[in-house]
N, C-alpha and C positions, 0 to 999 in steps of 0.2 A: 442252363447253358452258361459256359466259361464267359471271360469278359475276351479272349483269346480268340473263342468259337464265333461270339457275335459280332468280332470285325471280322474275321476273315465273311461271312457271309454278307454282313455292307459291301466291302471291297468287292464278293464276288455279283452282286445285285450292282454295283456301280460299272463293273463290267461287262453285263448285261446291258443296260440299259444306252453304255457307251457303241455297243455292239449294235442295236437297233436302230439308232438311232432317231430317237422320239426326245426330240428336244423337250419339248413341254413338261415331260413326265423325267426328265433328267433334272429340270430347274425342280420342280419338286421334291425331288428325293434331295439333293442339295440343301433345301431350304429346312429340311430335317432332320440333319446332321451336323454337329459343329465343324463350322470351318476351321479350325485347331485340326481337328480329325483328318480332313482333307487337304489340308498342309503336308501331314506325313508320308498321304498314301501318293501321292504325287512322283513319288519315286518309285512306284511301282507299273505307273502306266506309261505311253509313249509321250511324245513329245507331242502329237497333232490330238490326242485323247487329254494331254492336260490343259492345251490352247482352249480346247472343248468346254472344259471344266469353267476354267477363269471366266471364259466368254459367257455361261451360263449365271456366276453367281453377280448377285447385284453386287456396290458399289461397298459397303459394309462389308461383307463376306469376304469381297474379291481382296480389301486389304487388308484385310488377316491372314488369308493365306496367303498372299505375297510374306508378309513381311513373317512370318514363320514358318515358311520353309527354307529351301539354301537357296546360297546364293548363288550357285551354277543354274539352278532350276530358275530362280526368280530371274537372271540378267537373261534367260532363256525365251521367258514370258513376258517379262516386260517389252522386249526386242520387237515382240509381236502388237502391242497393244496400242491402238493409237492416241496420243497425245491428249486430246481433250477428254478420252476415258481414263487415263492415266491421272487426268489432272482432278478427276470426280472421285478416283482413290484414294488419292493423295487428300482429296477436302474430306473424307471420311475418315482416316486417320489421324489420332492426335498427332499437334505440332511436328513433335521430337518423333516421330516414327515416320513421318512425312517424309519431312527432311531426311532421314537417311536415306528413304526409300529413291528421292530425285537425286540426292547427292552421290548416289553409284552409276547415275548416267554419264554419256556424254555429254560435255559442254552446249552442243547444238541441241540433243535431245531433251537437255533437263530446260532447255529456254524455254523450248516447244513446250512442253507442259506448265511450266509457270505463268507462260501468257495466257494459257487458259482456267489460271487460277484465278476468283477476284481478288482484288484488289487487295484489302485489308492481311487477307491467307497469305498472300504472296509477301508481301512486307514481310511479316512474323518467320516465313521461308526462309527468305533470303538473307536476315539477318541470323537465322539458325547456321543455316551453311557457311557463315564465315570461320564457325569457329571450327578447329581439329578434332576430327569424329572421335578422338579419344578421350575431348579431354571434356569439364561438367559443361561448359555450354552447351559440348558438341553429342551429350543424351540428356541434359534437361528437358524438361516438358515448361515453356514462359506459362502457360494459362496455371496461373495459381489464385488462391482469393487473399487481394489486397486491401486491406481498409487502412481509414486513417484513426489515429486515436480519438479524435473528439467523437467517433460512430459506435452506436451502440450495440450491445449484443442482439438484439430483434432485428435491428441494420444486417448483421451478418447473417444471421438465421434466414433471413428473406431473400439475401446475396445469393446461400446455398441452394436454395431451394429452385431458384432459377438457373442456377450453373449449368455452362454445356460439360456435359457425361464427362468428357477428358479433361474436364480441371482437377489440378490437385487438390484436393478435399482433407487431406492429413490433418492440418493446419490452418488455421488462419492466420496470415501474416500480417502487422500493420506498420503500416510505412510513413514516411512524414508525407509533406506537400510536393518534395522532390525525390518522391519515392525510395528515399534511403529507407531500406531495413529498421526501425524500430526494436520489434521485439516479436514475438505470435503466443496466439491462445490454441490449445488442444478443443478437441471437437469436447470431449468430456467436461472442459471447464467450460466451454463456452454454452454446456445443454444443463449446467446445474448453476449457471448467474441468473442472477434478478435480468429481466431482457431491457430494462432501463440503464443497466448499468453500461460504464464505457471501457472501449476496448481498452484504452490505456490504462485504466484504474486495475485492469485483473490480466494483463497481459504477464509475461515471463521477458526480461528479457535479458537473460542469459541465453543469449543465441551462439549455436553454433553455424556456422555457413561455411560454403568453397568458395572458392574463387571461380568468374567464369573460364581460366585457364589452367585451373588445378587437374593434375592425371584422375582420367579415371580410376585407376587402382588405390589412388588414396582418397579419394569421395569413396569407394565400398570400403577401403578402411575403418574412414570415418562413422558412416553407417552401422559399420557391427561393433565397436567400441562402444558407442551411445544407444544402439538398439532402436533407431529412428526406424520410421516408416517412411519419412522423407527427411530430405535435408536442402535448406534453401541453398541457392547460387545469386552469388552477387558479383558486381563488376569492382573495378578498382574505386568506383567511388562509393563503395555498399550500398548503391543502387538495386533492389533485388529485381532480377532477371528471368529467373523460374525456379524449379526445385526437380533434385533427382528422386524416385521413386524407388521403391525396393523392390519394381522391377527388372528395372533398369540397371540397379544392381546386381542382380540374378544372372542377366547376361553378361553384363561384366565380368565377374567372377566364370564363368563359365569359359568365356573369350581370352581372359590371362591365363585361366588353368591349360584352357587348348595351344595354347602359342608358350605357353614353358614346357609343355609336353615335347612338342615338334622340335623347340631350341634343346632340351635334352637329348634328338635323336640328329643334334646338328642338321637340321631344317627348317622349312616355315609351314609354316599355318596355312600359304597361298596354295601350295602343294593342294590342298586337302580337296580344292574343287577344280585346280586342272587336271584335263584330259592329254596333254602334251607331253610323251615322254622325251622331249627336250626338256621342257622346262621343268620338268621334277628332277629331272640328273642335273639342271646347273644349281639347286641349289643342295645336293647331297654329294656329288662330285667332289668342288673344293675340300671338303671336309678328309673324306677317303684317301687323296692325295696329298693333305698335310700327313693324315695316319700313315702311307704308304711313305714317305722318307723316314719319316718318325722309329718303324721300324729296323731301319735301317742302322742304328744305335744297335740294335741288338744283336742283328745277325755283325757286327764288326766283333761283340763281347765272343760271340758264339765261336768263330773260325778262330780270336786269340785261344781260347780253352781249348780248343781241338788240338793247336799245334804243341801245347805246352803240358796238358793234362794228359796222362795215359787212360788215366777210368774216365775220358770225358763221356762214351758212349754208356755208361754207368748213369753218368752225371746227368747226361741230357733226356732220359726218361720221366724224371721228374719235374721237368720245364714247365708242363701241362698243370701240374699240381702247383707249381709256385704261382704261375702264373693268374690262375683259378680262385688260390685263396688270397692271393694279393687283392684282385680284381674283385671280390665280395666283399674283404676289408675297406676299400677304397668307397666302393657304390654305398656299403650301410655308415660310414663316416659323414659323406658325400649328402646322402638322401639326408639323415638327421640337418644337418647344419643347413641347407637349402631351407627346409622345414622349418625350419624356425625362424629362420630369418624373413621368410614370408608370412609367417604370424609374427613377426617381431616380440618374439617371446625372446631374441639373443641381443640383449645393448653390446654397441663396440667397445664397452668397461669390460667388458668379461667373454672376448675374445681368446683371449690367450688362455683363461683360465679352460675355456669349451677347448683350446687346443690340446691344450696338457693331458684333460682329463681321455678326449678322443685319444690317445696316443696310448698312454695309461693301460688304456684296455684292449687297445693292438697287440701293445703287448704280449701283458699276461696272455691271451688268445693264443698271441703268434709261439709262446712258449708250449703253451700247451697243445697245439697242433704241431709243432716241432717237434719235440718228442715222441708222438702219436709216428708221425712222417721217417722221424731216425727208424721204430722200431720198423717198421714196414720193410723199410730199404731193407734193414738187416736181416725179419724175414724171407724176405726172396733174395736171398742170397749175394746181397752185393756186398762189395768191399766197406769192411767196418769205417774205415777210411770215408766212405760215400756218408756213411751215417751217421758219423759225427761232423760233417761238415753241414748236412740236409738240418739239421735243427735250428744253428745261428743263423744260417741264410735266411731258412723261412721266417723263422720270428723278428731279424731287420728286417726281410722285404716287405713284411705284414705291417712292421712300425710303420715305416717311411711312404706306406702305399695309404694308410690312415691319414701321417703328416699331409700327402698330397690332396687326399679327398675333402679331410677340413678347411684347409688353409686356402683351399681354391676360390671355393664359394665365396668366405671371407675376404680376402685379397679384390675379387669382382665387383664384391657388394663396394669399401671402400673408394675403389676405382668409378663408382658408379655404373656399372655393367648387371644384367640380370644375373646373378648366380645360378638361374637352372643352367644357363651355358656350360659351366663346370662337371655336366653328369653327361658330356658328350661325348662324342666318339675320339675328338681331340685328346680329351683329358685320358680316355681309356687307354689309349695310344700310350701318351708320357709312362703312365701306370703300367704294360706291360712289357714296357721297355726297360722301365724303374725296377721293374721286380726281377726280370730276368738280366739285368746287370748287377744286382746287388746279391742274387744267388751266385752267379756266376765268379765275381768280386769275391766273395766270400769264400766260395769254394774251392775257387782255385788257390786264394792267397792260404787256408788254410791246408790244402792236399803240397801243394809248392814247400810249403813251411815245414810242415812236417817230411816230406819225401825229401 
């Protein structure tokens, strides 16, 4: 049987049993399947069959699939859950997954749950949610294992062995007396030293760290440069704080690649879990009515050619095709330079050199789909006239539609703006505006010229 076949039959066995309702024999079947599993399928049941569910799984389970499903579905469940079960969630979640999970409440509601945390939880809470969910404070995990140099490796070893599950375990870090950062031992040196020996004697400490206000996006930088499996967080006084995990990076990366996706189609990421068709038009709207004046440029190029050109209805059958190959020159200039600029594989030394070369190949491109474009014209019959104007047009509009696509990203990046921005419907805009004034430009000054 597929791996395909034997979810669809849990799922259907979970609909069963939601359908009988035999609570006892529901918490069983639960208890034999991964709650990861049950996270997914949560969007396939209703909203009183997933209350169901949560209410079923103990305290463990319950916050796994809270904090791995979405967040429509979880602000859904949680809404339902009372406070002091909320708060037995929250203590079975590491720190840094706690914390997010209270910090999406409201103010009154995330109180409610914290009072019901003890004491010591609540501390390590509350000092989690000060920082910006973006940034390393704000997905650190603080439980790391901290020793001091004069403690030996048997010290650590004995450290480890008692650890609660959700420490970070990558490393051992060792700190002074006021817990600044030192330096840390790999779990590998620290299982092949004499266990007499001291931490500081066989430590490393060529340390890399964040800050605890560095962006998330440059903590997963950091991480795959160096190939860490964690990376410590320290404060401004290299006090170490916690460490981010190559978890936690995982969603990272996942969360800027979803939110440069959505800024490419000029929108957000919040879209993605409302149900309001208000609020998904106000943030795709503005955009659409920048592009609606925007083409407004064109249609002025358009009616000047009409009045002045006699093969304009010649002329404007190819609009479609300028516009087309512009708009693909643009997006592969466009998508390259974005690209690299988010692997930072492009220094701003070599800028203009990526501009030149992007252009370069506009070019020759636009030349050779120029030509291709003339003979077309000429076979169907239009004025020879059309066809030697259709080749210089397209091959500037194809340059200057490159020039726009590179130079955007770059100009943003500068500006300090995301460059996905650049591959928007804005920029499409300027782009089919740019192309069909530079055809037009072109062809009319050479039909003019010549006539």
């Amino acid at each position: 049987m597929s791996d395909e076949t034997s979810v669809r039959d849990l799922i259907d066995e979970l609909h069963a049993l939601l359908h009988d309702g035999e609570e006892e024999a529901l918490q069983i079947f639960l208890r034999l399947v991964r709650p990861e599993d049950v996270a997914e399928w949560l969007d396939l049941l209703s909203v009183d069959d997933r209350q169901r569910i949560v209410s079923a799984l103990d305290h463990d389970a319950a916050g796994t699939v809270l904090t791995d499903t979405t967040a429509s579905i979880r602000a859904e469940l949680v809404e339902e859950i009372e406070p002091e079960r909320l708060a037995r969630i929250a203590e079975a979640l590491p720190a840094d997954e706690a914390a997010d999970l209270i910090g999406e409440l409201e103010e009154p509601e995330s109180e409610q749950v914290l009072h019901h945390i003890s004491t010591e939880d609540e501390e390590v809470l509350r000092h989690l949610l000060t920082y910006p969910e973006d940034t390393a404070g704000g997905i650190m995990n603080p439980e790391v294992v901290a020793l001091q140099p004069h403690e030996t490796v048997d010290d650590a070893i004995r450290f480890l062995r008692s650890a609660d599950p959700d420490t970070v375990t990558a490393a051992v870090y060792v700190v002074d007396e006021k817990n600044r950062l030192q330096g840390f031992v790999r779990l590998r040196r620290l299982v092949t030293a004499q266990p007499v020996a001291r931490l500081g004697d066989i430590m490393s400490t060529d340390v890399i760290s964040a800050s605890v206000d560095t962006d998330q996006e440059e903590v997963a930088d950091l991480v795959d440069k160096y190939d860490f499996v964690a990376i410590p967080v320290v404060d401004a006084e290299n006090r170490l704080m916690g460490a981010v995990t190559i978890d936690d990076i995982l969603e990272v990366i996942e969360e800027e690649a979803t939110e440069d996706i959505y800024k490419m189609a000029a929108s957000s990421a919040e879209e993605e879990e409302s149900t309001s068709i208000l609020h998904i038009a106000r943030y795709r709207l503005p955009w659409l009515l920048v592009c609606l004046a925007g083409t407004q440029l064109s249609s002025f190029v358009l009616v000047f050619a009409s009045r002045e050109v006699g093969l304009y209805e010649q002329m404007s059958v190819f609009t479609a095709a300028i516009m087309a190959m512009a708009g693909n020159t643009s997006l592969q200039s466009s998508t390259t330079t974005v690209r690299r600029l988010a692997l930072d594989t492009l220094p701003r030394s070599r800028f203009m050199s990526h501009i030149v070369r992007e252009i370069s190949v506009a070019l020759l491109m636009g030349i050779v789909c120029g030509a291709v474009a003339s003979a077309l014209a000429l076979l169907f019959h239009n004025s020879p006239l059309i066809g030697f104007a259709l080749g210089p047009a397209m091959a500037i509009g194809m340059s200057a539609a490159s020039l726009l696509g590179t130079a955007m990203p770059l100009v943003l990046d500068l500006a300090g703006v995301d460059p996905a921005v650049s591959s928007g419907p804005l920029v499409s805009t300027i782009n089919d505006s740019l192309a069909l004034v530079i055809y037009f430009s072109v062809a009319t000054g050479l039909l003019l010229w010549i006539g």
